[in-house]
C-alpha positions as a printed Julia matrix, in Angstrom:
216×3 Matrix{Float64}:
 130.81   85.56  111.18
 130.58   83.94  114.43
 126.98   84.6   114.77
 126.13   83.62  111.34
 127.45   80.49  111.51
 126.26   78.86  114.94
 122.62   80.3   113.51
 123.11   77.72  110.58
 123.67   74.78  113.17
 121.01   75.54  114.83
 118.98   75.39  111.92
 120.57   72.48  111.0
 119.5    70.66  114.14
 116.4    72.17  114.15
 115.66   70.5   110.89
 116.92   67.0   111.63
 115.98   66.5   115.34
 113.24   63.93  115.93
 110.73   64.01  117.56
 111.65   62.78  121.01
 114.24   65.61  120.64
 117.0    62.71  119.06
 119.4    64.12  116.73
 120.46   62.04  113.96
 123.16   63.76  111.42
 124.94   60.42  110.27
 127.63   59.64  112.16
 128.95   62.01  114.2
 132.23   63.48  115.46
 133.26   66.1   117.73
 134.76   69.25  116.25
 135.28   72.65  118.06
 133.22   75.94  116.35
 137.1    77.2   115.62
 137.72   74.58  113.53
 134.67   75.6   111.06
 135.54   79.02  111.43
 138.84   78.29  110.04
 137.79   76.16  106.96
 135.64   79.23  106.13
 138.55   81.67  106.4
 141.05   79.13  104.66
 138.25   78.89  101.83
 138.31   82.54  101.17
 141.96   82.92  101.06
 142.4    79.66   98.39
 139.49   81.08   96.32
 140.62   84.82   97.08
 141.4    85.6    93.18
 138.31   84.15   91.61
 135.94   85.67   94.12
 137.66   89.15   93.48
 136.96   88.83   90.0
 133.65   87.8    90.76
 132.95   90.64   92.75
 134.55   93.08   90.67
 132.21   91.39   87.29
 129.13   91.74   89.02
 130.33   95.2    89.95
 130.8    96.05   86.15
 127.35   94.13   85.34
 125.67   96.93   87.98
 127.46   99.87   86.89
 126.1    98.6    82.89
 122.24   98.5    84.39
 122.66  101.92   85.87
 123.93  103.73   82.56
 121.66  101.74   80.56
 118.46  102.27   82.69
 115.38  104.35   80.8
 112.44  103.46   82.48
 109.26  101.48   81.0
 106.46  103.53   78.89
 108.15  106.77   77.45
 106.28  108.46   75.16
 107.65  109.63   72.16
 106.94  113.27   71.41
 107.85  114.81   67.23
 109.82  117.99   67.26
 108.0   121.33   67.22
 107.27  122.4    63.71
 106.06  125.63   64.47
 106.19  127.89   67.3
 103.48  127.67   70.19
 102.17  128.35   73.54
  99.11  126.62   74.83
  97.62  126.02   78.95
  96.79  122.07   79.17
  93.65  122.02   82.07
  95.38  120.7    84.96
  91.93  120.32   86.65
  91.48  117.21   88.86
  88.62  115.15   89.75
  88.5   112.72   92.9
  88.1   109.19   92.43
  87.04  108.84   95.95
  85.61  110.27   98.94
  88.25  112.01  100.91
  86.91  112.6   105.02
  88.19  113.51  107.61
  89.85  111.69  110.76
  85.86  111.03  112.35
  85.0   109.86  109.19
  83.14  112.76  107.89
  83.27  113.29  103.9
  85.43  116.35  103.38
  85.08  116.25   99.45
  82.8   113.67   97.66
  83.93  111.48   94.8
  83.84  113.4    91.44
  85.0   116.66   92.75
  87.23  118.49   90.67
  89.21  121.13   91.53
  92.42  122.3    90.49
  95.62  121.81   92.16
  97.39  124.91   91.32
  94.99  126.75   93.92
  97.3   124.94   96.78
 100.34  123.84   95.69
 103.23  125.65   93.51
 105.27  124.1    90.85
 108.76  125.47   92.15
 110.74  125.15   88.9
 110.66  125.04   85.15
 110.77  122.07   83.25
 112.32  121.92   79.67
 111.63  118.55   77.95
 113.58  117.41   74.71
 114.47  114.69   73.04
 117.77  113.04   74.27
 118.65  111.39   70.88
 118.02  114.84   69.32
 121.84  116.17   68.77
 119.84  119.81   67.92
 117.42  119.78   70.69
 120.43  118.62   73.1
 122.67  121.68   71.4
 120.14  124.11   71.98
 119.37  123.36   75.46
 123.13  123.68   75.78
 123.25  127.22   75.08
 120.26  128.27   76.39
 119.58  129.51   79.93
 117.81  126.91   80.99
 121.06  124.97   81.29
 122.87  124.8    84.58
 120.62  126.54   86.84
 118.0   125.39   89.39
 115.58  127.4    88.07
 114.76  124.75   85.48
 114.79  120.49   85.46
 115.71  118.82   82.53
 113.63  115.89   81.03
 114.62  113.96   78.63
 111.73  111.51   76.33
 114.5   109.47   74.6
 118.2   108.79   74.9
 120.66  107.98   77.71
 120.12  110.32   80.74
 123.83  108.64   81.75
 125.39  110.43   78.81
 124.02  113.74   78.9
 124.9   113.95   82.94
 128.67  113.72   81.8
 127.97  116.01   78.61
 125.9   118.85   80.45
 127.68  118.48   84.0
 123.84  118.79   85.87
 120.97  116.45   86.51
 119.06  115.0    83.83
 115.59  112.8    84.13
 113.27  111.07   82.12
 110.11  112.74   81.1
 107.48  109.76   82.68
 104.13  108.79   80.93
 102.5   110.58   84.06
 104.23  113.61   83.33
 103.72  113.46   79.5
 100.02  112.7    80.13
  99.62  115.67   82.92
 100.86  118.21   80.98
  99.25  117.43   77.32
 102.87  117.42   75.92
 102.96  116.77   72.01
 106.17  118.34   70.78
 110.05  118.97   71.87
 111.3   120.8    73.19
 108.79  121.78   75.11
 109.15  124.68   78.26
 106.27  124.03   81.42
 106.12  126.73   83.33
 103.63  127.53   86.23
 101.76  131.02   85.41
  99.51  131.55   88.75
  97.21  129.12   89.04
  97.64  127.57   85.55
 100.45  125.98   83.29
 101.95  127.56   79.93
 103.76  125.28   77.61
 105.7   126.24   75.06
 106.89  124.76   71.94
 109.65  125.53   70.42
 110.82  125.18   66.35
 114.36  124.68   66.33
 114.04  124.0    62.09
 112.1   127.15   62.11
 115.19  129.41   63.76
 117.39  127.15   60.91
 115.09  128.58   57.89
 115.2   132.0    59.75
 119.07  132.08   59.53
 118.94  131.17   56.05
 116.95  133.21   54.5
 118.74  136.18   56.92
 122.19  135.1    54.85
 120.4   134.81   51.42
């Protein structure tokens, strides 16, 4: 505290001094650095209620932001009506010239090459829609749930909520994710196979009809 406020007097005088190095602040009277000190402290303590509940509103205000945060651009995928498994080209093509530390061109722009040659996708990733009570149920009972062998992303729907309900990490499916991948339906399993990705869709109003027609 002590620091902080001898920095704002000499701001202070750094802002009214003159230029023949003069300081004019009105009129003037002596006072010792305690004495300011101790109008701060006294401050707090009179205003000590309504700057707790200050504090403790705009700690309420962040906790809101944080459950209510979905970030910007989600795309909206329809549920799965049928059954299906397809490999989206992961392929990727340079947008610019990538050399070396000499400045020799290692790969030229508009090479394309793909990615799963060098790097592994260490987990599964199951994508369905959060607002979807089905697509959440299912996932609940499956055995993808609750196991580090598979991420959870959501396209819609609180990721907040669905922490509590499913007692493990949720995310949000991103627009660069969506895109990458070629997703179209939920839910949706991404899976590395080798050097290439397997999606599949799954038809949770197929299963429904299935069990139907199995009782009639």
């Amino acid at each position: 505290m002590r620091k902080i406020a001898l920095s704002i007097i000499a701001s202070m005088m750094m802002l009214y001094a003159s230029s023949n190095n003069e300081l004019f602040i009105g009129d003037t009277h002596e006072f010792a650095e305690k004495d300011m000190l101790e109008a701060i402290q006294q401050h707090l303590t009179d205003n000590k209620e309504k700057i707790e509940k200050r504090f403790e509103e705009e700690k309420i205000k962040a906790k809101e932001k944080i459950k209510q945060y979905q970030p910007d651009g989600l795309i909206a995928l329809e549920p799965a009506l049928k059954d299906n498994v397809f490999e989206p080209d992961m392929s990727y093509t340079l947008d610019r010239d990538i050399k070396d530390a000499e400045g020799n061109i290692i790969y030229k722009k508009g090479f394309t090459f793909n990615p799963l040659k060098y790097a592994k996708l260490g987990y599964g990733i199951v994508v369905i829609n959060g607002k979807n009570r089905q697509e959440v149920e299912w996932f609940k009972n499956s055995k993808y749930a609750n196991t580090i062998a598979y991420r959870l992303l959501i396209t819609d729907g609180s990721y907040y909520d669905l922490i509590k309900e499913l007692n493990q990490q949720v995310f949000y499916c991103l627009p660069e994710i969506t895109k990458r991948f070629q997703l179209k339906h939920t839910p949706s399993i991404v899976v590395q196979k080798r050097e290439k990705i397997e999606v599949s869709e799954i038809c949770l109003s197929c299963r429904e009809k299935e069990v139907d027609n199995a009782k009639n």
